[in-house]
N, C-alpha and C positions, 0 to 999 in steps of 0.2 A: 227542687227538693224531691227526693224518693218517696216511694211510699210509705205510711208509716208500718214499722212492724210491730203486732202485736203479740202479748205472749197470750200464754192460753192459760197461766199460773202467777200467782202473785209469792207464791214458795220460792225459796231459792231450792236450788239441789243441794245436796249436802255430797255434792260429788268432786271431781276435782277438775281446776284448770289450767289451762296452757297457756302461756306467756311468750309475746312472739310478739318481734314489730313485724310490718307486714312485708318485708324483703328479706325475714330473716331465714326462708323457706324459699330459694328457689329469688325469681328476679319480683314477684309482687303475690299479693295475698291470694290470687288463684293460684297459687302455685300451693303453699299452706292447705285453703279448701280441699284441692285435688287430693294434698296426700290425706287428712283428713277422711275421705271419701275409702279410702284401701280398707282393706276387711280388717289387716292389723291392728286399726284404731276405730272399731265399731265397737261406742259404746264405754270409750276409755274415756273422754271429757266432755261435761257438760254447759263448760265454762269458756270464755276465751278472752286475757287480758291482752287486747291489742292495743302496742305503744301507739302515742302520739303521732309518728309519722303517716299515722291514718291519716291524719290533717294535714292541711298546710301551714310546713314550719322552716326556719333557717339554719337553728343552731342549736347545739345540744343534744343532736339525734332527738329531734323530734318535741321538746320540752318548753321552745321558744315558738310558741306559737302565735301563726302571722293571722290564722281566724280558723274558724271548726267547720268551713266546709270539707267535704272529701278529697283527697290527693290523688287525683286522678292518673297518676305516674306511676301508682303501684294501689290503687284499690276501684273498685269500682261495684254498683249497687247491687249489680249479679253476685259478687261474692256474699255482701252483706247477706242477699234473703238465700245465698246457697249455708250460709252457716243458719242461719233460721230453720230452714227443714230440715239440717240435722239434728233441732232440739238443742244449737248449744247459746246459751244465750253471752253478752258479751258486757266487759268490762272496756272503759274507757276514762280517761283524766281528766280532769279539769283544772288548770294550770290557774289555780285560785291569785297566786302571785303576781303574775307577772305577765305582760303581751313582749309581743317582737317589736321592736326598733323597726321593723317591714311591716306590721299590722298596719289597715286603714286609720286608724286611730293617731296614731303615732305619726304616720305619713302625713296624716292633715293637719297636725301641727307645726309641723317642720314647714309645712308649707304656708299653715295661716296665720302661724303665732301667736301673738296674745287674741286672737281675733275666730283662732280656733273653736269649735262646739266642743269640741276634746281637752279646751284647754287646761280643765282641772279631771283629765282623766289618768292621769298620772301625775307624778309628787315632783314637785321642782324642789328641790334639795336646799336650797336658801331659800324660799320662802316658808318653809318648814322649821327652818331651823334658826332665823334671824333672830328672834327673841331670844335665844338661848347659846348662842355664841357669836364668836367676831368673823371678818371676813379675815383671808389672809391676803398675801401678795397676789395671788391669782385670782382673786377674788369668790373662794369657794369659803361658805362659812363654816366655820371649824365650833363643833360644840363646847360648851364649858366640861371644862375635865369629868366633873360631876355625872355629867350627861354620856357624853364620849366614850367612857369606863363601865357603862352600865350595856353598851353594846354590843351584841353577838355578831362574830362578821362570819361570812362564810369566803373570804377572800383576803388578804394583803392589804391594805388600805380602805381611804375611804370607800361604801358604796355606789359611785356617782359613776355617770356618765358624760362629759358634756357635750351636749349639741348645740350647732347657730342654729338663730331662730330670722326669720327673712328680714327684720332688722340691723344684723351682723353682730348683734351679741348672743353671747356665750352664755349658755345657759346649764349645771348640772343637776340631771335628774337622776333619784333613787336609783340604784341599780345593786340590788342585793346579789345578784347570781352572776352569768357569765357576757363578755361584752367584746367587742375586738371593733376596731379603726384601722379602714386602710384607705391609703392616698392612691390616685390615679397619679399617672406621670404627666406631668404640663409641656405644653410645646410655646415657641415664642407667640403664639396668636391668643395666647392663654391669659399673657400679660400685660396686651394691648390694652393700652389709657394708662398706663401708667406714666403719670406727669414725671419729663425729663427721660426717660429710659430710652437707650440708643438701641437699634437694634440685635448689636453687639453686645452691648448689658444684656440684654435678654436673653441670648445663647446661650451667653456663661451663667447667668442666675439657673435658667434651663439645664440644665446640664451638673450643677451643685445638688439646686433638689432632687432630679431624679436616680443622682446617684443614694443620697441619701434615702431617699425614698426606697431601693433598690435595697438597701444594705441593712433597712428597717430601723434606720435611725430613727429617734425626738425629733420631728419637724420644727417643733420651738427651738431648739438648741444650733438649727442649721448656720453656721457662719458661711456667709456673703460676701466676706471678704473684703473689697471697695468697693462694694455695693450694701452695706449694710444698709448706708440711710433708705433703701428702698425695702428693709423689711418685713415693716409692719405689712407695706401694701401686698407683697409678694404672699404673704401668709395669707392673708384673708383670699387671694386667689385661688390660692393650693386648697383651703380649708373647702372652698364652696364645691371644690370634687374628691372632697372625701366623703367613704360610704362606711354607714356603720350595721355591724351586729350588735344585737345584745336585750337582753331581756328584761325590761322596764318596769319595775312596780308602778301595779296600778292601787289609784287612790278609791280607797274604801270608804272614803265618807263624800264619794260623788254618788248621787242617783244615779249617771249616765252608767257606771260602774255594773250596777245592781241589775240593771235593765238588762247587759248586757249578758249579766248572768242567767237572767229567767230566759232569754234568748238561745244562751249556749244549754241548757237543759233541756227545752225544748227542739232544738235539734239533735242533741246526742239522743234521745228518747225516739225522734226517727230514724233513725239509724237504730233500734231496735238494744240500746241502752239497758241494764237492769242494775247495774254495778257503775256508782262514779267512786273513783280517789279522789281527794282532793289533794292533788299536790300542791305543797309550798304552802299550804293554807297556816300556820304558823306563823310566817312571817309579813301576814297579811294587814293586821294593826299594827297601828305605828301610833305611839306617844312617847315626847321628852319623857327623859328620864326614868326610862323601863328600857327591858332589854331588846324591845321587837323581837322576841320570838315567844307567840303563847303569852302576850300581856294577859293578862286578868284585869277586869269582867270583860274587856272586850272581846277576848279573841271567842270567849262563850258566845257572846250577840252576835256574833257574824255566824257560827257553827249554828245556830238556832234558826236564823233567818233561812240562811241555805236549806234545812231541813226541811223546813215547811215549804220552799219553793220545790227541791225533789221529790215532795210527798206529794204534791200536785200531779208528778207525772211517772207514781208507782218507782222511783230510784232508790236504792239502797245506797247511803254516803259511807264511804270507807276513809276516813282522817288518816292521812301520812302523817307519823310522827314520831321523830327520831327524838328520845331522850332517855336518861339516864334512868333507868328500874329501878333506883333507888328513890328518885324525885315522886315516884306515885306518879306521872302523867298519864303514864296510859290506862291505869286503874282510874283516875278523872274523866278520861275524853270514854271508855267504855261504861263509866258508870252513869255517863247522858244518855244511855244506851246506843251509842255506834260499835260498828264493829272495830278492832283495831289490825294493823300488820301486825304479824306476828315474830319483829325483826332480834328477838332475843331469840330466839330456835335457830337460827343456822351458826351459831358460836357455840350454841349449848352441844349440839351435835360433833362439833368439831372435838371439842373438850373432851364427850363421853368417847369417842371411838379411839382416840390420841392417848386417854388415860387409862381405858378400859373404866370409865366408871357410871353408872347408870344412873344416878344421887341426884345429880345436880337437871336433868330432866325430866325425874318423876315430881321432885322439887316445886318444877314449873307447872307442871300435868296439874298436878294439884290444888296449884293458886288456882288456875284458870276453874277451874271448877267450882273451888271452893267461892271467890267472888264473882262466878257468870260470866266470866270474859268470852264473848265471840272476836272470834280472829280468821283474818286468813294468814298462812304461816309458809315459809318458802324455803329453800337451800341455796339454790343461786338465783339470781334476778340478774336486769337489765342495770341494774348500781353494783354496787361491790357486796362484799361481805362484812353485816354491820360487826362494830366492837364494841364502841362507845357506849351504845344503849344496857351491857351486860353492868356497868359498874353500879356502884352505889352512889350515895351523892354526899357530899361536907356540907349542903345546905342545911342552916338549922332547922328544925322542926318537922324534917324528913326523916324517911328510913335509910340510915347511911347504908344500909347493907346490899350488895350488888348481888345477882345470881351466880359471878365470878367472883374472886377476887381478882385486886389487881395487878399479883401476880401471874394469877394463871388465865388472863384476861394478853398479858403481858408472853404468855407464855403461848397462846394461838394465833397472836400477830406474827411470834417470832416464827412458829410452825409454818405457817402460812407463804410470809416472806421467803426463806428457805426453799419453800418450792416454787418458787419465781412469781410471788406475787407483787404486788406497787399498793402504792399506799394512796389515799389523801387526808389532808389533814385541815384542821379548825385554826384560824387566827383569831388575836384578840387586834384591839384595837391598833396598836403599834410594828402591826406586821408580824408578832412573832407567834410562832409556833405554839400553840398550846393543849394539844393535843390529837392523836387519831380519832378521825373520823370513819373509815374502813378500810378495810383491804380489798382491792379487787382483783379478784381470779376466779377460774370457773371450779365448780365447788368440785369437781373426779381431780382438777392438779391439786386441789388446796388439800384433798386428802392423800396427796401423794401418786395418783393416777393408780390408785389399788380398787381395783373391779368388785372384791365380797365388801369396802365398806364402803364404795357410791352405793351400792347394792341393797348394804342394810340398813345405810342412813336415811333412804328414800324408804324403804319399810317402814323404819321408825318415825317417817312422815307421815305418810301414809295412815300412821296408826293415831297420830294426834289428833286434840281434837281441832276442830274450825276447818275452811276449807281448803286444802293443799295447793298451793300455786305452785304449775312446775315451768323451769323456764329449760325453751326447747334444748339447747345445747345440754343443760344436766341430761336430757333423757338421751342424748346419741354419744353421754361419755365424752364431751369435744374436751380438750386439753388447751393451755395457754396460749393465746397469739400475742405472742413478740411484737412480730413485727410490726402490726396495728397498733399495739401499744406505743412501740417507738414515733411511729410517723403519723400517730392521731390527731397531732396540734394539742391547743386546750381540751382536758377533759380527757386527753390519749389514754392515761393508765385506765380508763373504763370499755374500751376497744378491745383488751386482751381477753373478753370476755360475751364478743359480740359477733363472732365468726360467722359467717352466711352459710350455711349450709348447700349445696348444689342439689341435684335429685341423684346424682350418682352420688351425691354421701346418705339421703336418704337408702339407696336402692341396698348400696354395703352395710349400711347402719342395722337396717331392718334384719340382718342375717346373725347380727351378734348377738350371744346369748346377754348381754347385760342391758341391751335395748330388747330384746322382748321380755326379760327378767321383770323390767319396769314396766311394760305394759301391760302383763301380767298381774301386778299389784296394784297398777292406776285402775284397771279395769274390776278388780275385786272393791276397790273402793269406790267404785262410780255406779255400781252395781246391787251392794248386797245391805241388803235393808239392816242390817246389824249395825250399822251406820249411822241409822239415825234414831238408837236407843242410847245406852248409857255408857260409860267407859269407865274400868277401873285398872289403875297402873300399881304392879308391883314389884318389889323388886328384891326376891330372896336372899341373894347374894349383892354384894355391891356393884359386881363387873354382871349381871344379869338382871333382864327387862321383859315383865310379863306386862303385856296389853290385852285389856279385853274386852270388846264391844259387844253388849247384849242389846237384846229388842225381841223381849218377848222367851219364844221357843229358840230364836236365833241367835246363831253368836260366831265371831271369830277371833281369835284371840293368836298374837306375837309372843313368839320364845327367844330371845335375842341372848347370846352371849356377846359383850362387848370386848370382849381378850381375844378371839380368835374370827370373832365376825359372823359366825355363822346362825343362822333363824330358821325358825319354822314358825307356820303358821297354820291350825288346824278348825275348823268350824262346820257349822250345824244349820244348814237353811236345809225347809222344806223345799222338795221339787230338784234338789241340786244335785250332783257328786259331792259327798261330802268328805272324800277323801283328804289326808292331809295334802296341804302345796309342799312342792318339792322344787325348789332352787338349783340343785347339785347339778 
């Protein structure tokens, strides 16, 4: 274990951060630090959300994670306390949901069974479910309609995974998120004991599977031709060198669970921690007949418990949570006092620079004020670009009303796509489609790759309130990768938006005016005490956006036209040039 680092402020900065896994800079996170270190970015962040692949993980770019020590293949502790003496303190995840199908946990049941310490550290999918529906042919239990119908999937089918257990049965566990099975290829020494099989059988059995195998066929479905009667045995061979991915819910009503979590706090807290997300933390209760995502009262008891175990070690809990702005959730989860994402601002942005119309984000400016919502709020991220979270909701006794409607919700999908963006989408129960969940592109193509509105949109960031997450690519303008999209496997459409940057793209990046445009305005916002007074959004005209940050004698205030794109920004610090900023 490193040393621990300590901050010297229990404040957070009201400044802005950077969002970067740690190879997304060059081959590993000294390469980030190094550039970090350049005079261009003295003083521009004082944040830094580094993804999961800080840890060691298998799948998901970082999200399935195998346990929270450091990933020694692209981070090590010199970087950690070299971001410390810059002052920037660090955000990190905590994958509330789910471990890897690779974590020790996971590994020691596979191997011990019912006999595991782990054995109720995750959710056996029939045992959960027995009371409440039948089994089917395959012996997976399928819930009563009732139940089934009330569930939120985030995939095609049931959530399950199944794995053997060293007895040779089959076992399927919860598996809300992403998961993949692959067979190794068997040779005839594979199949040795198998009562009656000539060696000649075995060739040809050989040689069936591994074509299948090859061509990624249903290993259950393999026909054997005259050899069938040997293929229960032949299966259970094949099965015992199959290797899995996938990310496992764990069961929240084990102790061992909870322990594990005051455990992963207190290590991200040495690592020098000030910021956790809780990712997935949503779908972390589970009761029949609710929808597992955000049950009530319990997903409240779990968010309470966590609180008081981060506040042990001075953490700030940031809840991931995707929903609908008209259901009131994130007005709930802030009014426990957390902060929230502030994933209705990069739609809202789209909408005003697309329409020219300023309405529908002074709109927002002003809820957040008017009920105390702190946020951190973003343009492009490491996920897509949310949609879903703009509408309203048909739930009775909600506010139906969305910050979009859902035409014109309908109508920055369609903007977005257009410029080569990919979708993904929400299932219900039965496989079918039921609606977007976002689009993912990097936010300079999703505006069309037009320089004055990445330009202004990150101004208009800039000027909101809560703390600005910027992710690295918006700041160097990167445009869509295809390719990565194409050949990403599961989860590819989120690769068009995850391009590595080299130091010769830094070295070119640093010379364009819309990368130093923006660090320009990161650096005014990480900087100027007007920041952390008060803000008032006006907006004379409809296609016109006045922002203005006081604090005292100081102030800076945004003049945005949203029809032609162009801003100024003029203010008043003692000690400073108080000249206006000039963009042109």
């Amino acid at each position: 274990m490193m040393e621990k680092v300590v901050h010297e402020t229990n404040e957070l900065p009201n400044g802005v951060m950077l969002n970067a896994y740690p190879d997304s800079i060059g081959r590993n996170l000294a390469d980030t630090v190094s550039m970090l270190k350049r005079p261009e970015f003295h003083n521009v962040f004082s944040l830094f959300y580094i993804l999961p692949t800080f840890f060691n993980s298998d799948l998901d770019r970082g999200f399935s994670i195998i346990d929270y020590d450091i990933n020694k293949e692209l981070v090590t502790e010199k970087d950690v306390k070299d971001l410390h003496r810059q002052k920037i303190m660090l955000k990190f995840d905590l994958v509330l949901n789910h471990l890897s199908v690779g974590s020790p946990q996971f590994q020691d049941m596979l191997k011990h069974g019912d006999f595991s310490e782990y054995k109720d550290f995750f959710i056996d999918w029939n045992e959960f479910w027995e009371p409440y529906g039948k089994k089917d042919e395959n012996g997976i239990v399928i819930p009563d309609e009732k139940y089934l119908n009330q569930l939120f999937m985030r995939k095609p089918g049931l959530p399950i995974l199944k794995v053997q257990f060293p007895d040779g049965s089959e076992r399927p566990y919860w598996n809300t998120f992403y998961q993949e099975i692959t067979y190794e290829e068997i040779d005839i020494e594979d199949l040795a004991g198998i009562k009656g099989l000539t060696q000649e059988q075995a060739e040809n059995i050989a040689y069936i599977v591994n074509s299948a195998i090859a061509n990624k066929k249903d290993i259950n479905e393999i026909d054997l031709e005259a050899n069938t009667s040997y293929k229960e045995a032949v299966l259970d061979r094949v099965k015992q060198r199959r290797k899995y991915l996938g990310q496992m819910d764990l069961n929240a009503k084990s102790e061992g669970v909870w322990d594990f979590y005051r455990d992963t706090f207190k290590k991200l807290r040495h690592y020098g921690c000030r910021i956790v997300r809780l990712d997935a933390f949503a779908y972390l209760h589970k009761e029949p007949g609710k929808s597992n995502f955000f049950n009530k009262p319990g997903t409240w008891d779990y968010l309470s418990q966590l609180k008081s175990i981060a506040g042990q070690y001075d953490i700030l809990l940031l809840p991931e949570i995707h929903s609908e702005y008209g259901t009131g959730l994130h007005e709930e989860v802030a009014g426990e006092g957390f902060p929230i994402y502030d994933f209705f601002f990069p739609g809202l942005v789209i909408h005003a620079l697309e329409k020219g119309d300023a309405s529908r984000i002074a709109r927002w400016v002003n809820d957040l004020q008017k009920k105390g919502i702190k946020t951190v709020n973003m343009l492009g991220s490491h996920d897509g670009i949310p949609v879903l979270d703009l509408k309203g909701s048909g739930q009775e006794g909600n506010n139906n009303e969305g910050l979009l409607s859902d035409d014109e919700i309908n109508e920055v999908i369609e903007c977005i796509l257009s410029r080569g963006g990919r979708v993904k989408n929400l299932f219900g129960p039965d496989g079918k489609k039921i609606s977007y969940y976002q689009v993912n592109a990097t936010f300079f193509s999703a505006l069309g790759e037009d320089e004055q509105k990445m330009l202004l949109a990150r101004a208009i960031q800039i000027f909101m309130p809560g703390i600005p997450q910027v992710w690295y690519l918006d700041l160097f303008a990167g445009t869509n990768d295809y390719a990565a999209a194409d050949h990403g496997g599961t989860g590819g459409h989120k690769e068009i938006n995850r391009t590595t940057l080299t130091e010769g793209d830094i070295e070119n990046g640093l010379k364009k005016l819309i990368v130093k445009y923006q660090l320009r305005l990161m650096h005014l916002r990480n900087t100027s005490s007007a920041f952390n007074g008060e803000l008032e959004i006006k907006t004379p005209e409809t296609h016109l956006l006045e922002a203005t940050w006081r604090n005292g004698e100081t102030h800076v205030r945004l003049k945005a036209n949203l029809r032609d794109y162009r801003f100024t920004i003029d203010r008043k610090e003692e000690g400073k040039d108080n000249n206006p900023m000039s963009f042109a």
